[in-house]
N, C-alpha and C positions, 0 to 999 in steps of 0.2 A: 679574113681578108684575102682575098684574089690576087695570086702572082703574076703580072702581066709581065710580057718579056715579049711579045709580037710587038711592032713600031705602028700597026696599024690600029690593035688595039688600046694601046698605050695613048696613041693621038686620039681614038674617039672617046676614051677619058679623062683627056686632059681636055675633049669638047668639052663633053659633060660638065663636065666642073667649072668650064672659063664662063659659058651661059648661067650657069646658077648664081655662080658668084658675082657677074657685070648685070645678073635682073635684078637682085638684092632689093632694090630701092624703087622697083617699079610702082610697088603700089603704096610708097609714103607720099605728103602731101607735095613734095618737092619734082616728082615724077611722073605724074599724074593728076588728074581733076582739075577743079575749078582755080587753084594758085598755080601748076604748070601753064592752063589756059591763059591766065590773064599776066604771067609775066611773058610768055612765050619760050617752045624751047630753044629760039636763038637769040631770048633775053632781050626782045624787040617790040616790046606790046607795053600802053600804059603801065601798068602795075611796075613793070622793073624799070620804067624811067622815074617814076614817082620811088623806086625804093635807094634808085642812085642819087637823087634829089634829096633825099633825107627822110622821106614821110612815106608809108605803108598807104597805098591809095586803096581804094575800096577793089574787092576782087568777088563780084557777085555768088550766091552760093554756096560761101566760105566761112564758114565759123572754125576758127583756126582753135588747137589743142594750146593751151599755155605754151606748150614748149617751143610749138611753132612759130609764136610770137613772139615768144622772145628770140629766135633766130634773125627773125624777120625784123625784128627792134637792134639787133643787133649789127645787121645791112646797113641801115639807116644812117649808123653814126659815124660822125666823121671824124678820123682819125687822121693824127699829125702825120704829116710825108717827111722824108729826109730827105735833106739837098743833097745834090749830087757831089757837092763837095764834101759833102760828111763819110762820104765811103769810106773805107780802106780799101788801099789796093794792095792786091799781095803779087807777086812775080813768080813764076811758075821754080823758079827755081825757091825759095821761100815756101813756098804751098810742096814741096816735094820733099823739102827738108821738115819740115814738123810732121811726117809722116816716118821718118828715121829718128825720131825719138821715143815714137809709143811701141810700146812691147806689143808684139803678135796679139798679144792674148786677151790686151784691153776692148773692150766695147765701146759702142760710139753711140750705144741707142742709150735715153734715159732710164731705163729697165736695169740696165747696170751687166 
C-alpha cells in the first residue's frame, strides 16, 4: 500500500474511490434498464405511480430476478403512518443530557 502525504494526490484518491463507490449500483435493476425507464429517474413515469398506488404496473422488457420483486412487492405495501401527536418531543437540553450518561466508549451502532 502507497503512502500518500501530497493533498493533491490524496484528493485524486479519494476521487478514485468516491466514483467507484457512488457507481456501485449503476448496473442493478434499480439504476438502469427497463425498471429505471418505466419508473423514471425522478420517479415520475407510470410504473412509480402505480407502485405508490399499491400495485407493480407492467414495465415492458422486465422479467424481474425474485429478489427484485420482492423489493418491489415490498413498495407497494401500505404501511401505518403515526400521528403527529404520537411523537415525543425531547428539548435540546433533555437530548444533551442522555449524552452525559453513556461512557465514551459505548457504541451506538447495533454491531455493538
Amino acid at each position: 500500500m502507497e503512502k500518500l502525504t501530497e493533498p493533491k494526490q490524496i484528493a485524486q484518491t479519494v476521487r478514485r474511490f468516491n466514483i467507484a463507490q457512488y457507481n456501485q449500483a449503476e448496473h442493478t435493476p434499480f439504476a438502469s434498464g427497463p425498471l429505471t425507464q418505466g419508473i423514471g429517474r425522478q420517479v415520475d413515469r407510470p410504473a412509480a405511480h402505480g407502485l405508490l398506488a399499491g400495485h407493480i404496473s407492467n414495465i415492458p422488457n422486465f422479467p424481474p430476478l425474485p429478489e427484485t420483486m420482492r423489493l418491489l412487492e415490498t413498495l407497494t405495501v401500505n404501511y401505518p403512518t403515526i400521528a403527529p401527536q404520537d411523537f415525543l418531543e425531547t428539548s435540546d437540553t433533555e437530548f444533551i443530557n442522555n449524552y452525559k450518561f453513556m461512557k465514551e466508549e459505548t457504541s451506538s451502532s447495533p454491531s455493538g
